[in-house]
C-alpha positions in Angstrom: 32.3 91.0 -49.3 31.9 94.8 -48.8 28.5 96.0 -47.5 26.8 97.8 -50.3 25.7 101.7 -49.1 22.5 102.9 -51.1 21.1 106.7 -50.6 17.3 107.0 -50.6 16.6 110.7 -51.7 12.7 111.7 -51.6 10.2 113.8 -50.1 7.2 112.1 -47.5 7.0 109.5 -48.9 10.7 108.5 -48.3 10.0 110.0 -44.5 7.0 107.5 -43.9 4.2 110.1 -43.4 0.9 108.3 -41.6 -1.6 109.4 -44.2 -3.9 112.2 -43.0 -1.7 112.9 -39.8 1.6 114.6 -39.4 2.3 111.1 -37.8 5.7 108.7 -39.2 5.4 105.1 -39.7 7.0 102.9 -37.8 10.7 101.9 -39.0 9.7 98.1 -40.1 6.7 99.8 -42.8 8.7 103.1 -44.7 10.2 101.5 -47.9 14.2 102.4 -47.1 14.3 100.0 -44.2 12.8 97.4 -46.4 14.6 97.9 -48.9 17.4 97.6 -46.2 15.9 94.1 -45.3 15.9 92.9 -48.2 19.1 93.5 -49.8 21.2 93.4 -46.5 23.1 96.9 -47.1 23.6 99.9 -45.6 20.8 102.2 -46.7 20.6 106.1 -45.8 16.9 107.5 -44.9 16.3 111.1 -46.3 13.4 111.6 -46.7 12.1 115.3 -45.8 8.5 116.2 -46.1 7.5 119.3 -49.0 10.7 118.0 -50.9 11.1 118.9 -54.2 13.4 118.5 -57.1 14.8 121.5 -57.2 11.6 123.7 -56.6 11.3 126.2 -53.6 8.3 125.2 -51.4 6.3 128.4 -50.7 6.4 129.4 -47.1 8.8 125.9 -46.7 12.7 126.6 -46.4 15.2 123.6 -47.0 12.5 122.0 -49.2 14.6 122.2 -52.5 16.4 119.0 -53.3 19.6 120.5 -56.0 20.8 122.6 -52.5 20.3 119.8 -50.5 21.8 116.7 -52.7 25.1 117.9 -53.2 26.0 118.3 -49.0 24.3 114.4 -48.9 26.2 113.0 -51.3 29.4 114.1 -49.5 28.2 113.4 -46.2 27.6 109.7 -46.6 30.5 108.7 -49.4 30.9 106.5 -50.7 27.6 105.5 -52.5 26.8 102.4 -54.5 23.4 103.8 -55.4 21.1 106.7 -54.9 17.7 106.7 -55.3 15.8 109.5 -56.2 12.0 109.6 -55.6 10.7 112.9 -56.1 8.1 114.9 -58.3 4.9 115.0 -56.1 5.9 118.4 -54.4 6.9 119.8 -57.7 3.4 119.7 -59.0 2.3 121.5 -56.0 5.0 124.2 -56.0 5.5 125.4 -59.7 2.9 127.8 -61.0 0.5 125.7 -63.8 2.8 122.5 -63.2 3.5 119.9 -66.1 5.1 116.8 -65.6 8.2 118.0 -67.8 8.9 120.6 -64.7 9.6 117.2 -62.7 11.9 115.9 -65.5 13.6 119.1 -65.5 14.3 118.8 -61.9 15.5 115.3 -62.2 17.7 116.4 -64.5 19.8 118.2 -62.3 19.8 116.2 -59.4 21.5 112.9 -61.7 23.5 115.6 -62.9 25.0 116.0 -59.8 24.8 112.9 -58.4 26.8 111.7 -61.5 29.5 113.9 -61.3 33.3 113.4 -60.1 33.2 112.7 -56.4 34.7 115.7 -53.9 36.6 113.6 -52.0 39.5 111.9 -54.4 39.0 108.1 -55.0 35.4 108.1 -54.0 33.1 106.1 -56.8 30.3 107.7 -58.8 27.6 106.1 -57.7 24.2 104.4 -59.7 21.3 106.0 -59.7 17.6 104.5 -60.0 14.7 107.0 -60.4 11.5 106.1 -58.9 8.0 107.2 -60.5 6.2 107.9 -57.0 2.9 106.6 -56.1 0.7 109.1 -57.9 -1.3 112.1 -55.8 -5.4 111.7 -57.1 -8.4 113.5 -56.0 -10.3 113.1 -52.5 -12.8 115.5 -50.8 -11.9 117.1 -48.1 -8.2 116.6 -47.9 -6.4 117.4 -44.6 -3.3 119.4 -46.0 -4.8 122.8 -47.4 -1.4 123.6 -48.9 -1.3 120.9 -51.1 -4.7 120.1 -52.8 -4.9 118.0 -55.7 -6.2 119.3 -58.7 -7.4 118.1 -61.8 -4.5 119.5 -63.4 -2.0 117.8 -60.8 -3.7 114.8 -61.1 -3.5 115.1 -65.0 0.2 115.9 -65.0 1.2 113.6 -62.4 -0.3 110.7 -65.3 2.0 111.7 -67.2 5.2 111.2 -65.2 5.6 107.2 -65.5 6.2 107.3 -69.2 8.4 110.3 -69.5 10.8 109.7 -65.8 11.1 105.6 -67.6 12.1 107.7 -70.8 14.3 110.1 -69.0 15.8 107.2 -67.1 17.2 105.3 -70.0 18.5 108.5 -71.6 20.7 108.9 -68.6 21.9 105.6 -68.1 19.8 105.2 -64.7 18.0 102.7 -63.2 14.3 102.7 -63.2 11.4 101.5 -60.9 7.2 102.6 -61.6 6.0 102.8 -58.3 2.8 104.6 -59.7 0.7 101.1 -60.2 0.8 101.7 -56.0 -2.6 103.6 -54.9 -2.0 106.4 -52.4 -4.3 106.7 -49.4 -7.6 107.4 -49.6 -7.5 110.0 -46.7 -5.7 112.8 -48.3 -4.9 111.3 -52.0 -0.8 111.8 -51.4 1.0 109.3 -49.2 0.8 105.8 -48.3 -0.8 103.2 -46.2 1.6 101.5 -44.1 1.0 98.2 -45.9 2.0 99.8 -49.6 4.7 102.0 -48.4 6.3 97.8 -48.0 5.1 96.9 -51.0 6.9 100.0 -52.4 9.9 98.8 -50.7 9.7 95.2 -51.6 9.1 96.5 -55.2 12.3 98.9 -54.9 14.7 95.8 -53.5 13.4 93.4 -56.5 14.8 96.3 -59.0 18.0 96.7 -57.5 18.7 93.2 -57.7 17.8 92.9 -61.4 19.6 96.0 -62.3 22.2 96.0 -64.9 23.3 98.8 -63.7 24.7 97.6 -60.3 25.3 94.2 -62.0 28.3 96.5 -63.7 31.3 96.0 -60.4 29.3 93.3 -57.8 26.2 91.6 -56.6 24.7 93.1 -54.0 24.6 89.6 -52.4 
């Protein structure tokens, strides 16, 4: 039985930010290793803080995923699965954001992610798309350069039903991580308790994906 390799692609939420801190969780509480638990493979942490699609971060170099995912996907061939968690940054990096920016970002990210693999008789991986955890509201929030708004908030309620859509349009796997409440102390990341839910949550739909049901159980 070969071990199954599975990319996680996402911003600080995929890192394992401590909410309200600059702080990491622990290994045993950020979703990847979880996920790793839990479905015994080989999975790939990259997770970089102020990641976006395919956004620049203002004042943040290396922060925009399309230059980034194309170097990862070569690095750690061959892929069974990648999973792409992002659209949380996007909302604070576009000018008036909408959840379709996110979309549009996805986009190209599956885009490449789908296509031929640079080293000859590599596989094309899956792909799942994650709906994050969604940012909200709270006073006083510790990270002046991203401050939810009401529009944020507003768009980022949109995302669950459009990234499901967009996922089934491109023949990609699809998890709603949004029913997940971020932290109270600054409104974007998550509580080391929920960051393994989120990963628990992740691991139950791989395993009842069609999509990887297509070659081999993961188990």
């Amino acid at each position: 039985m070969s071990v199954r390799r599975i990319l996680c692609f996402g911003d600080s939420l995929t890192w394992g930010v401590v909410p309200g801190t600059r702080n990491r969780h622990a290994a045993d509480w950020r979703w990847p290793i979880v996920l790793r638990d839990q479905l015994s493979a080989e999975v790939l942490e990259a997770g970089l803080n102020g990641r976006t699609t395919a956004y620049d971060f203002p004042g943040r170099p290396y922060r925009n995923g399309v230059e980034t995912l194309p170097m990862l996907l070569e690095q750690h061939a061959p892929l069974d699965l990648v999973i792409i968690m992002l659209g949380t940054n996007d909302l604070f990096s576009v000018p008036n954001p909408t959840a379709e920016h996110v979309v549009f970002g996805l986009q190209q990210l599956t885009r490449m992610a789908h296509a031929p693999a640079a080293e000859p008789g590599m596989p094309v991986p899956n792909i799942m798309i994650v709906t994050p955890p969604l940012p909200r509201i709270v006073p006083n929030s510790p990270y002046p350069f991203a401050k939810v708004t009401l529009q944020i908030e507003a768009q980022a309620k949109r995302l669950p039903s459009l990234l499901q859509a967009f996922a089934h349009e491109h023949d990609c796997a699809y998890f709603d991580g949004s029913h997940l409440m971020t932290d109270g102390s600054d409104g974007i990341h998550l509580a080391q308790d929920v960051s393994r839910k989120l990963g628990l949550g992740i691991a139950d739909a791989v395993l009842n994906s069609l999509a990887l049901r297509a070659e081999a159980s993961i188990l």
